[in-house]
N, C-alpha and C positions, 0 to 999 in steps of 0.2 A: 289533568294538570292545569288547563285551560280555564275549567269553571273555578279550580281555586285558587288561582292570580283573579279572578274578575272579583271572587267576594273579597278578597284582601285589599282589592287597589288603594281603598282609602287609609286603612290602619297601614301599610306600607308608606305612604305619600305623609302619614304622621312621622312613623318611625324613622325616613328621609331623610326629613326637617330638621328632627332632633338632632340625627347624626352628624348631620350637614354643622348643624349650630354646638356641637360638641367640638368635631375637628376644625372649625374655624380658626385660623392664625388669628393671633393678638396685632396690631398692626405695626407694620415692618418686620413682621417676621414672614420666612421662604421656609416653604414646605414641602420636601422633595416626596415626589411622588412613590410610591411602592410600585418597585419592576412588576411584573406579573413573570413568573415561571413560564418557560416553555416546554412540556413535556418533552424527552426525549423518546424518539422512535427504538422500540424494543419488536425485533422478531421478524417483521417485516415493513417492507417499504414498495408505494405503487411507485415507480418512478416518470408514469404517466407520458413516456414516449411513446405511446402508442404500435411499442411493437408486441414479440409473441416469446421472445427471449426469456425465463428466467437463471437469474445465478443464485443459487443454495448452499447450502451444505450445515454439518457440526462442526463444531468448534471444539477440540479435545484435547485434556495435557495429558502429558509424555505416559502417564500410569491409563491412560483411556477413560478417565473420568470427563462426561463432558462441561465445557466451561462458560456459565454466564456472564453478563456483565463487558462482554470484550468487545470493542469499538471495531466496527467493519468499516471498511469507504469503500465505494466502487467510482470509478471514472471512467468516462467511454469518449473515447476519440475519435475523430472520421480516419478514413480512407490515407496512409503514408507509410513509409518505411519505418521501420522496428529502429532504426537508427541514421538519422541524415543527416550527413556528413556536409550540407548544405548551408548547416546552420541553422534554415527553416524549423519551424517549431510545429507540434501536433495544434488542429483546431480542437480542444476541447467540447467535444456535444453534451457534457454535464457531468455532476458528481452529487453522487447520495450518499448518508454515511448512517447505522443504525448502530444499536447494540445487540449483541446476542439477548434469546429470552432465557427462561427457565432450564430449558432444557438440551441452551448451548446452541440454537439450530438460529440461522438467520435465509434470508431470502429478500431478494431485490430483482421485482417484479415486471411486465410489460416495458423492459430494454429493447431498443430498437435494435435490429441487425445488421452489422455496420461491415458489408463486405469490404477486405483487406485494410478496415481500422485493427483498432484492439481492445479492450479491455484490462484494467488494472484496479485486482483487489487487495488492497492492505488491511492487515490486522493489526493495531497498534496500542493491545493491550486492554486495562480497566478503563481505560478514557484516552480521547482524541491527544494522539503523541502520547500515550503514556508512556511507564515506565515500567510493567510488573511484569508483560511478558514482553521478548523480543522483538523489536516490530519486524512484521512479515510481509512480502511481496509476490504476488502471482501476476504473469502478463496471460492474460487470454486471446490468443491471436486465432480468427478464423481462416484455415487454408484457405487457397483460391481452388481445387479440386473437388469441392463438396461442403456440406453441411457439416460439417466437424468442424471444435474448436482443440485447441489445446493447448499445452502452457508453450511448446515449444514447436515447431513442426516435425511430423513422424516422432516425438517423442510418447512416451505413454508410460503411467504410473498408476498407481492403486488408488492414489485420494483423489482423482478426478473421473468425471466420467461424461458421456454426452447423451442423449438421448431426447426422442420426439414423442411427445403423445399428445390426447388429442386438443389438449389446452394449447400447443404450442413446442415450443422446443425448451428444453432443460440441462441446465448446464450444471452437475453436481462435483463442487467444489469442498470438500470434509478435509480440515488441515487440522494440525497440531501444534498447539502454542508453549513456547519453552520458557520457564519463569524466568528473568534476567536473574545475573547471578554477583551482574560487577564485571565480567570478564571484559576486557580489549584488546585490540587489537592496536600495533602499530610500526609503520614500519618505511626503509627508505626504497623505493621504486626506481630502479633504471630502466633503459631500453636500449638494444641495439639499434641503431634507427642506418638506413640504407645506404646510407653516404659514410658506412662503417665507423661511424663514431657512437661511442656511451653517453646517452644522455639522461638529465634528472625528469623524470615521466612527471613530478611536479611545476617543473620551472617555469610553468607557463600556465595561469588560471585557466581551469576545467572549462570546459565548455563541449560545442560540437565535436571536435575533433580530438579530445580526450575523455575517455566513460571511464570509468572503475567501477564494478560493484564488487560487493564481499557478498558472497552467497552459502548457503548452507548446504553440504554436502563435499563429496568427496573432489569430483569432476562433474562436467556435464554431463556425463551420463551416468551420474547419480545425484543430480539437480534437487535438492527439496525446496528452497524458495529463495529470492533477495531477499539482504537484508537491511532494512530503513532505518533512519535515525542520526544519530551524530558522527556524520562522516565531518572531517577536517581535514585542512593539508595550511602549514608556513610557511609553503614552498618548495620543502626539500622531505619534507615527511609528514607523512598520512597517520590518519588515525579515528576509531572507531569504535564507541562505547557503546556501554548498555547493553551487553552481550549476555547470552545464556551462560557459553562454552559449547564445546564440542567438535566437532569439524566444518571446517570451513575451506573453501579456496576462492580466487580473486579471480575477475576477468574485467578484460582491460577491450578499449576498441580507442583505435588512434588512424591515425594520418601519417604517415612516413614520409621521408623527405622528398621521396619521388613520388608524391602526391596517390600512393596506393592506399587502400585504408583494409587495416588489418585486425582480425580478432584474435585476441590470445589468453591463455587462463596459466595460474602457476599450479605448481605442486598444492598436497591439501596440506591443510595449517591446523595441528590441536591447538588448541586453546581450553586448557585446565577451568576449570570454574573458581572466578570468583579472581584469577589473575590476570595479569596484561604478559602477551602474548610480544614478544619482537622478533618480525620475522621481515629482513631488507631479503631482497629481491632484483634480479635481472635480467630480463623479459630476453629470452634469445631469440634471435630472427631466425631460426629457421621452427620454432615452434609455435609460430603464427598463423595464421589462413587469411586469404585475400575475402574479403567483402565487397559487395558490390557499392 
């Protein structure tokens, strides 16, 4: 390839010229430059932390056909609590985002191991935020007991799994993506709060000391994933689109008035396909659990 740029250099350095004197602007005229594409990362990604970690898995809808084309992120946090009530925020140590290939499988390679950080893989469809399937949430937290991660501690499920060989460690992540269907969700949130009064679980902008998510599944211990995307609240009611349908229930982490901080989940929620779901709610205090 080398000797034949050396005999062309001149008829190139012609062809140049010409071109150069074809696209030349007439004068006063601005000539915006053409972007250059940037390929997007299909299949895999080195994410050149130089550790021994990788996270894998397929990508498959609900019939087990596997699915290309679906926008993965991963982001890897240092060393903190799953939830701090401090306010304090996670240091982010990065985030890579690929697409599934061919054959629905993705992989995001040499991750460092980030003892009692975590890991957070979303799936968000045909494209970054999209809209065709649900967007999905897995946290990967590694116990402080050993070399095992998982989505929850002591939890354990079929689409995940851990294992070492001699490349390193491998973390196999195989989810299911639900095509949106239009369903939402929406609805108005109370709480008992300690000082025996009912309060609006919106009345006061989200932050530390109030979480929600809407997660897929019955209860937590039938957890299949969060779920991302357009959460809202005007203050007195929530709401949450671009939904599959299915089963869903909520879980909540707050701060009570005697400065205890509690986690709670309600009953599960159908949500028919393709409707909005209204389901107001009343977080009873004794079916809470204290948090550290």
């Amino acid at each position: 390839m080398l000797r034949k740029q050396v005999k062309k250099q001149v008829g190139l350095l012609a062809l140049t010229a010409l071109a150069l004197a074809l696209v030349t602007p007439a004068c006063g005229e601005t000539v915006s430059p053409t972007p250059t594409p940037t390929p997007r990362p299909t299949g895999q990604v080195d994410t050149e932390m130089g550790g021994s970690l990788s996270v894998q898995g397929v990508v498959r809808d609900p019939a087990g056909n596997v699915v290309p084309d679906v926008y993965v992120a991963i982001t890897v946090f240092e060393e903190g609590p799953y939830w701090d009530r401090t306010g304090s925020s996670y240091r982010q140590l990065g985030e890579w985002n690929l697409y599934t290939d061919e054959t629905g499988s993705y992989s995001f390679d040499n991750l460092k191991q980030v003892d009692g950080g975590h890991y957070q893989v979303w799936f968000n469809g045909d494209q970054e935020y999209g809209k065709a399937y649900e967007s999905s949430g897995y946290y990967l937290i590694k116990e402080t007991s050993g070399d095992v991660y998982s989505l929850s501690e002591g939890s354990s499920d079929s689409h995940f799994a851990y294992h070492h060989n001699e490349s390193g460690d491998v973390y196999l992540l195989d989810v299911t993506v639900h095509p949106v269907t239009g369903s939402a969700w929406t609805g108005v949130i109370r709480y008992e709060d300690a000082d025996g009064a009912t309060k609006d679980y919106f009345a006061t902008p989200l932050g530390p000391d109030h979480r929600i998510e809407l997660n897929r599944g019955t209860s937590p211990a039938d957890y299949d994933y969060t779920v991302g995307g357009d959460f809202t609240s005007d203050g007195s009611e929530g709401y949450s689109g671009d939904l599959a349908g299915g089963t869903y229930y909520l879980l909540f982490q707050y701060t009570r008035s005697d400065g205890v901080g509690v986690e709670c989940t309600s009953p599960a929620i159908e949500i028919p396909p393709g409707e909005t779901k209204q389901f107001d709610y009343t977080i009873p205090s004794d079916s809470c659990h204290a948090v550290p």
